[in-house]
matplotlib code that plots the C-alpha trace (Angstrom):
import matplotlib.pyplot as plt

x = [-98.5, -95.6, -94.6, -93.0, -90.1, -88.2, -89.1, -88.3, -85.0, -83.6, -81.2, -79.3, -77.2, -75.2, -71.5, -71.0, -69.7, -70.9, -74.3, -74.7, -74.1, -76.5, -79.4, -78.3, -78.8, -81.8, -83.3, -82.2, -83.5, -87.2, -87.0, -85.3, -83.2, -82.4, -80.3, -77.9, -75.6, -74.1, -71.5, -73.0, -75.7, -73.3, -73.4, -76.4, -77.9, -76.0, -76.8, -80.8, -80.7, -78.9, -80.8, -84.3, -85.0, -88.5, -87.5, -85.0, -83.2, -80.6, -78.3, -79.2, -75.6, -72.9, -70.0, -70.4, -74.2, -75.9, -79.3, -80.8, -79.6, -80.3, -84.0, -83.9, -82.8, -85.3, -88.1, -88.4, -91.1, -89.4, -87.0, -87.7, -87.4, -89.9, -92.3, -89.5, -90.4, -87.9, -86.9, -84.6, -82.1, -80.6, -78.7, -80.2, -83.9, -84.3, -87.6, -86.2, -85.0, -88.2, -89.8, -87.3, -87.6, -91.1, -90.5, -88.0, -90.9, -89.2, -92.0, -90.6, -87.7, -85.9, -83.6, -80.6, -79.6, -82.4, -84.1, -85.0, -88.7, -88.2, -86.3, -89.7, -92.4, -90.8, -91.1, -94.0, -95.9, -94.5, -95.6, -98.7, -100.0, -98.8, -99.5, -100.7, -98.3, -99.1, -97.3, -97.4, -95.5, -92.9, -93.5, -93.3, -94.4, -96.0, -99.5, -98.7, -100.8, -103.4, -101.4, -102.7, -102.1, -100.9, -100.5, -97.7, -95.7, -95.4, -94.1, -96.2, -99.4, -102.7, -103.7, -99.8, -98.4, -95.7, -93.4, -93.9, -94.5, -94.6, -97.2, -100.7, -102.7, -104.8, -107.5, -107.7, -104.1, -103.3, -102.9, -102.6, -103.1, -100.8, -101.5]
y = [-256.8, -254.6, -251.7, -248.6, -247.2, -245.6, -242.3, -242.7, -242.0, -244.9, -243.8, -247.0, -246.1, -249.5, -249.7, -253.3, -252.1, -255.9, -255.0, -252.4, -254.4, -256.4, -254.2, -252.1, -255.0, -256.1, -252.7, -252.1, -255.4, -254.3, -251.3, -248.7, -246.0, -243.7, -245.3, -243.2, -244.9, -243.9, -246.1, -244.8, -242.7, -239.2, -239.3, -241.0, -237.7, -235.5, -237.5, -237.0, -233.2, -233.6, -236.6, -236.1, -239.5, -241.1, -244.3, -245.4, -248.5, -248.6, -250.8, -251.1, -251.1, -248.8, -247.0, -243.1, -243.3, -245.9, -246.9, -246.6, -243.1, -241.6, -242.6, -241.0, -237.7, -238.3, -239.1, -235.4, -233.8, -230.9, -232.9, -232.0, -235.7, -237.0, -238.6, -240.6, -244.4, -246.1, -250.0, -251.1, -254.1, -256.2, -259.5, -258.8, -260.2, -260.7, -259.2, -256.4, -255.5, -255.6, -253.8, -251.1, -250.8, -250.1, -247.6, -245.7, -245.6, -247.8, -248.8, -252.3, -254.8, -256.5, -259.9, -260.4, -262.7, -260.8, -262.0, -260.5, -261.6, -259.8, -256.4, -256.3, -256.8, -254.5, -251.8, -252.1, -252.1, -249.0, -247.6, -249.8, -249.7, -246.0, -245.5, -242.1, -240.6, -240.5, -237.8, -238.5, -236.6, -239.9, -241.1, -239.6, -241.7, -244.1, -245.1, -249.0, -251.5, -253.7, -256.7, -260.4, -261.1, -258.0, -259.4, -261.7, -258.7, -256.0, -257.2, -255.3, -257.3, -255.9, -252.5, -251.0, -248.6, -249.8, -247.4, -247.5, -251.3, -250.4, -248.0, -248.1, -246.5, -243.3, -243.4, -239.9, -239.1, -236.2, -238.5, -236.4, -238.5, -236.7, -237.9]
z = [10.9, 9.7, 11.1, 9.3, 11.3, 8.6, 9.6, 13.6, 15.4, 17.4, 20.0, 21.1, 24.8, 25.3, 26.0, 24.0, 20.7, 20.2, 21.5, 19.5, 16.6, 17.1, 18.0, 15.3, 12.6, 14.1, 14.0, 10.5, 9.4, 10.8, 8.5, 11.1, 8.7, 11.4, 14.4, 16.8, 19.5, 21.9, 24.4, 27.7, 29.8, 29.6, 26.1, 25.4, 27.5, 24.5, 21.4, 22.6, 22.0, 18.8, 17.4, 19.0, 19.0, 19.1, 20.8, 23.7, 23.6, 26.3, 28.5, 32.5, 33.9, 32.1, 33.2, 33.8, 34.0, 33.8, 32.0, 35.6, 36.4, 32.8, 33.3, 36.0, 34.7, 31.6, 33.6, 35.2, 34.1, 32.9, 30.6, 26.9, 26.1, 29.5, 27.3, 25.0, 24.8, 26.5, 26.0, 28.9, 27.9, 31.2, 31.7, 35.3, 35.6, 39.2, 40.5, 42.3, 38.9, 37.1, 40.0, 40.3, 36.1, 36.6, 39.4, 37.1, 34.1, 31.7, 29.0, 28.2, 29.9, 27.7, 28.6, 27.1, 25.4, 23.0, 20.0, 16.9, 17.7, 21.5, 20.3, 17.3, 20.0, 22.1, 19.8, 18.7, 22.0, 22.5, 18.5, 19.0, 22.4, 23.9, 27.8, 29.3, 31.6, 34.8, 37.8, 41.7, 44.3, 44.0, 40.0, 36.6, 33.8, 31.8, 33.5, 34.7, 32.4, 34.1, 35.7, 36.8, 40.0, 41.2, 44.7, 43.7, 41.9, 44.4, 47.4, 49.8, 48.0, 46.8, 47.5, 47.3, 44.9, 42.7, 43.2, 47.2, 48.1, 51.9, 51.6, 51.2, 48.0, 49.0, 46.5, 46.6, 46.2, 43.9, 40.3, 37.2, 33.9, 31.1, 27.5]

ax = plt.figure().add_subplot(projection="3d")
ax.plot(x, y, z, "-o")
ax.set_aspect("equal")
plt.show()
């Protein structure tokens, strides 16, 4: 299946001229038209309000601000741009990472070195396969998708909340699904 994405706005926050390069090409060889970049989190925060961009795609660790703290500040629920898609690219795969990417409400990790095939089903899980947003007193985001194993992924084991692997899940904790 081929996906349109003409008419969407990429905003691309890496500080890798190289990087870019190469996303950039990828992205325009899918059919992407409309591709912003930006060479870290400070200005990837500015080029959002002038490009209104429909999809993320940004670098974990960049000077100024990095990928982690700009998800933070989108991730608020009264950010303009909360809901944004957001594609997280990382040399850094260690669990910790993949856990804390979750906790942050990054929609999809993606391991450099990338792949064409990677960047493409990235994107379109997010076009494809949205995910209500979910808000906790400790996490605004996209709602988690069903994992195997679970026990195995968050340290704490079964029956813990992913963005608090030391404490238990109150079943009747204040969840609001947004979507």
């Amino acid at each position: 299946m081929s996906l349109d994405l003409a008419s969407l706005t990429f905003l691309l926050v890496e500080d890798s001229a190289y990087m870019r390069t190469i996303l950039r090409t990828m992205l325009q060889g899918f059919g992407a038209r409309r591709i912003v970049e930006a060479e870290d989190g400070a200005s990837g925060l500015e080029a959002m309000d002038r490009a209104n961009p429909d999809i993320l795609i940004l670098d974990w660790v960049m000077p100024i601000l990095d990928g982690a703290d700009m998800v933070r500040m989108i991730r608020s629920p009264n950010n303009p741009f909360a809901y944004i898609p957001i594609i997280m690219v990382t040399a850094h795969t260690e669990r910790s990472r993949i856990v804390e990417a979750r906790r942050l409400g990054v929609h999809e990790l993606l391991s450099k070195p990338i792949s064409a095939k990677s960047l493409y089903q990235r994107v379109s899980s997010v076009i494809l396969h949205p995910r209500d947003f979910i808000k906790t007193a400790t996490y605004f985001g996209p709602a988690p998708r069903e994992i195997r194993n679970r026990q195995k992924i968050w340290q704490g084991g079964a029956g813990q909340m992913p963005n608090q692997p030391n404490q238990p899940i109150d079943d009747n904790a204040d969840v609001t699904a947004i979507g």
